[in-house]
Residue frames as qw, qx, qy, qz and C-alpha x, y, z in Angstrom:
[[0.017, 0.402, 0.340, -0.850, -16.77, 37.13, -53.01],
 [0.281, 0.550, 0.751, 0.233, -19.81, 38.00, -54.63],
 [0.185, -0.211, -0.194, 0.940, -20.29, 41.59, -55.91],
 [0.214, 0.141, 0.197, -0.946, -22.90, 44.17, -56.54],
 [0.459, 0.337, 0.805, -0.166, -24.85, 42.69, -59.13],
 [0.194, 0.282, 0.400, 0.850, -26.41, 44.33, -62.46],
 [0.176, -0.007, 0.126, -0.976, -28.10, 47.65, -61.94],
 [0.146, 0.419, 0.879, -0.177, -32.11, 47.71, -61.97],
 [0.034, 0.569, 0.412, 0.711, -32.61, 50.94, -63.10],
 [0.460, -0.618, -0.529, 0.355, -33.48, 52.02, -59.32],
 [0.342, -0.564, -0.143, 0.738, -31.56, 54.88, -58.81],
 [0.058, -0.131, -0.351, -0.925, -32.21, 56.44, -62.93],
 [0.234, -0.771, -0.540, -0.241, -36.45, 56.06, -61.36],
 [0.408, -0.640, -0.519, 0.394, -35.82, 57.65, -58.71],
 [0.193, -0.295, 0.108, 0.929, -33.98, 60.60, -60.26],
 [0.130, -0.258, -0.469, -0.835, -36.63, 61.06, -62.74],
 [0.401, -0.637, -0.658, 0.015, -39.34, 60.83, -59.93],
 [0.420, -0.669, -0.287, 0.542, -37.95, 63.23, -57.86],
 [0.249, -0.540, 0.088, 0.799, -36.62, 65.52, -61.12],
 [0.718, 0.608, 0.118, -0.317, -38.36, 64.73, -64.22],
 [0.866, 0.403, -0.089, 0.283, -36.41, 63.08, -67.23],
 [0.583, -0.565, 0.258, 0.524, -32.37, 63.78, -66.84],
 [0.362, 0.910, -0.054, -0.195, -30.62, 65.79, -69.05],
 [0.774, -0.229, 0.418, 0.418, -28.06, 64.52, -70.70],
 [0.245, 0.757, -0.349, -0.495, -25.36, 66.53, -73.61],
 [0.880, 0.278, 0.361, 0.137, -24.20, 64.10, -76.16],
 [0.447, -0.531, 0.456, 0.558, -20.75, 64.75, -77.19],
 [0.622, 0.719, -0.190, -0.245, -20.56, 65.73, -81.46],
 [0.190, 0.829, -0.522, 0.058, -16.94, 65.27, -81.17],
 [0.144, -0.336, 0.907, -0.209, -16.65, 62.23, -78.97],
 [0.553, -0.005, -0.682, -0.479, -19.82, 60.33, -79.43],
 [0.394, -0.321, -0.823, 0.255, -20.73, 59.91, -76.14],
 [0.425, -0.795, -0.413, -0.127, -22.66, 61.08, -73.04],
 [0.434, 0.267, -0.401, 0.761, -20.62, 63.68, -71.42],
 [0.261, -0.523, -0.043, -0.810, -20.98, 65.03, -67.92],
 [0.301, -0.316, 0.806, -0.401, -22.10, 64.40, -64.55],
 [0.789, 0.137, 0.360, -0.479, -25.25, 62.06, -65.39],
 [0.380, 0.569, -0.684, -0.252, -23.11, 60.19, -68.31],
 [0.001, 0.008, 0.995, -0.098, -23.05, 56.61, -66.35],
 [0.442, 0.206, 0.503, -0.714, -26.75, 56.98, -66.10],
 [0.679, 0.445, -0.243, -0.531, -27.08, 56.19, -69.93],
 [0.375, 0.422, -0.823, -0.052, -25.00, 53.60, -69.79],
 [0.069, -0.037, 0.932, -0.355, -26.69, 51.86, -67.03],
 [0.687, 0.351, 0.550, -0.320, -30.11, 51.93, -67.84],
 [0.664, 0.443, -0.497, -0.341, -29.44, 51.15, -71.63],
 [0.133, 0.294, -0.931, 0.170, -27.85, 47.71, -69.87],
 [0.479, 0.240, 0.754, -0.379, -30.95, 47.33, -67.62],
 [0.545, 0.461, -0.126, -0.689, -33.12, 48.21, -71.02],
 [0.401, 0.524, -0.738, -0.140, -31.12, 45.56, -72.84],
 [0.046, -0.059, 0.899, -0.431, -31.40, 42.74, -70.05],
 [0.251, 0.166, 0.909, -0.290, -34.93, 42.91, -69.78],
 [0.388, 0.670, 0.342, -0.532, -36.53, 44.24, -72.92],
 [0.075, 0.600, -0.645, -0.468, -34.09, 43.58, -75.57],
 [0.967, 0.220, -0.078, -0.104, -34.81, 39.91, -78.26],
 [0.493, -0.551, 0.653, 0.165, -32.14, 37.82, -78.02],
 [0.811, 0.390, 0.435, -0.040, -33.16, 36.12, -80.86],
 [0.594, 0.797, -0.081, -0.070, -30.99, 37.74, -83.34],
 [0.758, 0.172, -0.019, 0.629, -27.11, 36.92, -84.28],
 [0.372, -0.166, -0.141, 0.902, -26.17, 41.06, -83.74],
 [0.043, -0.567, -0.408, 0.715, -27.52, 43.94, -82.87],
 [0.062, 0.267, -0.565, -0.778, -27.50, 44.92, -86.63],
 [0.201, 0.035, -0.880, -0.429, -30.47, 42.65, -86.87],
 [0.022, 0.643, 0.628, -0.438, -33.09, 43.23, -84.83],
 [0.065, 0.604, 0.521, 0.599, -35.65, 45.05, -87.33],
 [0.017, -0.337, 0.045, -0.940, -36.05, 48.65, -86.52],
 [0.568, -0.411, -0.556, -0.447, -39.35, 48.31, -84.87],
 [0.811, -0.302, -0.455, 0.211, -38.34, 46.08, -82.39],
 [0.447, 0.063, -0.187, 0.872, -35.11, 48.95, -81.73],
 [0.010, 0.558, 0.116, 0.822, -37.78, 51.76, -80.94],
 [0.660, -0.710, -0.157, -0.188, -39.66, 50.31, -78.58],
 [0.641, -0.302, -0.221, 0.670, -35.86, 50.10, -76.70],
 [0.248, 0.208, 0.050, 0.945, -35.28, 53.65, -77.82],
 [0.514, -0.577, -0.131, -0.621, -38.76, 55.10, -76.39],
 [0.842, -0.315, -0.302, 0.318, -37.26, 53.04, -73.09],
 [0.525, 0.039, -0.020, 0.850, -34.20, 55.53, -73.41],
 [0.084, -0.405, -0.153, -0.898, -36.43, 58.49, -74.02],
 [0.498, -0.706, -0.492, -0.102, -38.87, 57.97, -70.85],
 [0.576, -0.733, -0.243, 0.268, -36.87, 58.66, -68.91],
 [0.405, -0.319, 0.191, 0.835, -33.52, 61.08, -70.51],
 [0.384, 0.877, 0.079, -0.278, -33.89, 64.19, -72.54],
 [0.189, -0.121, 0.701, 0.677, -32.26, 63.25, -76.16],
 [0.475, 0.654, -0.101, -0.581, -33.25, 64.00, -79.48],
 [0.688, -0.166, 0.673, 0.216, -32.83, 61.16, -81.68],
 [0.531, 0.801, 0.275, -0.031, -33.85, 63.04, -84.53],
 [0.217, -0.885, 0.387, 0.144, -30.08, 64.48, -83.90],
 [0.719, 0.417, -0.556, 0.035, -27.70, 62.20, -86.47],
 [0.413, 0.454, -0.622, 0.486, -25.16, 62.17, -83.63],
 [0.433, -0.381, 0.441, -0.688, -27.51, 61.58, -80.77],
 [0.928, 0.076, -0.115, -0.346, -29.08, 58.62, -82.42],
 [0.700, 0.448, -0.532, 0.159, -25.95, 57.15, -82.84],
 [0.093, -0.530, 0.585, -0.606, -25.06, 57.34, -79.20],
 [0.761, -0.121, 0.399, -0.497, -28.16, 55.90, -77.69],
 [0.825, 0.325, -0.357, -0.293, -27.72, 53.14, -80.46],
 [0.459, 0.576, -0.614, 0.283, -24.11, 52.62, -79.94],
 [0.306, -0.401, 0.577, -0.642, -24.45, 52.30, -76.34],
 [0.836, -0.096, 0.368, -0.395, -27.41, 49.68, -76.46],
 [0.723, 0.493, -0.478, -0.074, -25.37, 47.89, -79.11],
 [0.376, 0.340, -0.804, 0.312, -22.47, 47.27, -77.02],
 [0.446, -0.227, 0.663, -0.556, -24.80, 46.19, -73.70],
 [0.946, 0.189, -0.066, -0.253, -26.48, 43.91, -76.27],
 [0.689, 0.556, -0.462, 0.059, -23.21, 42.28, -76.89],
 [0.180, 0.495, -0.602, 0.600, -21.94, 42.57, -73.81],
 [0.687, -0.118, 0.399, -0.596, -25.10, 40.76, -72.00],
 [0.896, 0.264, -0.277, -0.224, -25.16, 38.16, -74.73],
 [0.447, 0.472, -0.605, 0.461, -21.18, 37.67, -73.83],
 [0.223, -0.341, 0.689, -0.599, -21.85, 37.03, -70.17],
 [0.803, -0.087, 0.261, -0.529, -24.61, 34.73, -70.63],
 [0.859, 0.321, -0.397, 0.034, -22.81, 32.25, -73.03],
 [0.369, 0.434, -0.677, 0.466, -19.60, 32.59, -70.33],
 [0.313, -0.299, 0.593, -0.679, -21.72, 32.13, -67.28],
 [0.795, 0.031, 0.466, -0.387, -24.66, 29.42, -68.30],
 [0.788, 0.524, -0.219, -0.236, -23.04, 27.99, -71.71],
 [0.379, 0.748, -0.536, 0.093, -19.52, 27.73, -72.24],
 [0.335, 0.257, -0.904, 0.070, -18.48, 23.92, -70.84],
 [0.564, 0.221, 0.648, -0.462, -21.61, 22.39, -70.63],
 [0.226, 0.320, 0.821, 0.416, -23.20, 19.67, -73.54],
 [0.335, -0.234, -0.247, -0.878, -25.99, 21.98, -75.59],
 [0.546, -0.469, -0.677, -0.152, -28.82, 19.66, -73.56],
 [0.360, -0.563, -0.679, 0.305, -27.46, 20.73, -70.23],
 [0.167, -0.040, 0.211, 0.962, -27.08, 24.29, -71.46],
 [0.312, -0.219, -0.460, -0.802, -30.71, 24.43, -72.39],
 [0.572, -0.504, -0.610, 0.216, -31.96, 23.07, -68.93],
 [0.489, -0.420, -0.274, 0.714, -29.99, 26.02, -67.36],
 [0.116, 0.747, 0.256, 0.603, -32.00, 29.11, -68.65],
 [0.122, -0.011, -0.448, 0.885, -31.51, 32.03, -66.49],
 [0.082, 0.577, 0.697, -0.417, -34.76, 32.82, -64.38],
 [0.227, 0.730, 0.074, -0.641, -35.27, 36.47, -66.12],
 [0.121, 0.415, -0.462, -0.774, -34.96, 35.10, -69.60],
 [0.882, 0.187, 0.104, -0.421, -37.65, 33.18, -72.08],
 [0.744, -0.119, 0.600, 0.268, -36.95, 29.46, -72.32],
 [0.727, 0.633, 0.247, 0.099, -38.01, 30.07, -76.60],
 [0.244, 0.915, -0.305, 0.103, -35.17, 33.34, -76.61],
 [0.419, -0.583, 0.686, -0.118, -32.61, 31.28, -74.49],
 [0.857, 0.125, 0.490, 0.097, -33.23, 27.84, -76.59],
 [0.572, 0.809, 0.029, 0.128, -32.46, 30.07, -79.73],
 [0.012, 0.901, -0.432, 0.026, -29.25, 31.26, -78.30],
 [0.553, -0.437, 0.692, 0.158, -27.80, 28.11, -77.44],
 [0.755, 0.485, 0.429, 0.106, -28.79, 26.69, -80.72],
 [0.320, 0.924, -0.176, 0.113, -27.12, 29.84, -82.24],
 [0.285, -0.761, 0.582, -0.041, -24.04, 29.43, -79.93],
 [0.789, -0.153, 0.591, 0.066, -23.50, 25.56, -80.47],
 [0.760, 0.607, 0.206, 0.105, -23.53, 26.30, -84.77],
 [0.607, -0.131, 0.302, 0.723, -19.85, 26.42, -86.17]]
């Protein structure tokens, strides 16, 4: 059975079309998004991640600041956060951290993992670059 698919970010445009950014509290105490709109961060930091994120890097820890704003001005189009907030930054981070990890982790288990590194590198997914996808398998194949 085949099921929904990953999100697109559809339904967080539409809310900011129809309401202007989304408000969102950010938890001091818990470190997260709290409230009704709470999955909303979490899903578009995933879509963010998917199609705007480098893959090029070994962990999220490595991708040079830069690169991390233009995701974080992604996050801020469309939610009201302060990242200037210790504990707000850390959220939005945290969050795209683990969908980095967690995207990286489905692609190695879905186009890598038993297959020879050649036919692994034939089998890019359609929505990633062959150069970021050659780098991962190269990365994935090194003891």
């Amino acid at each position: 059975m085949k099921g929904r698919g990953p999100t697109r970010g559809k339904g967080t445009d539409d809310i900011v079309s129809a309401a202007g950014k989304i408000s969102l509290e950010i938890s001091k105490k818990l470190g997260r998004a709290i409230g009704n709109q709470q999955a909303l961060l979490a899903s578009e930091c995933g879509y963010i991640v998917r199609y705007f994120a480098p893959l090029c890097y070994k962990r999220w820890i490595d991708i040079p600041y830069e690169e991390k704003n233009k995701l974080y001005d992604r996050v801020l189009a469309k939610f009201k956060l302060d990242l200037t907030v210790e504990h707000v930054h850390k959220c939005v981070n945290d969050t795209l951290a683990r969908r980095y990890r967690d995207y990286r982790c489905r692609l190695k288990e879905k186009y890598f993992n038993g297959k020879t590194l050649d036919d692994a590198m034939k089998n890019c997914p359609t929505d990633i670059k062959q150069v970021d996808w050659d780098w991962l398998c190269q990365y994935w194949s090194t003891p």
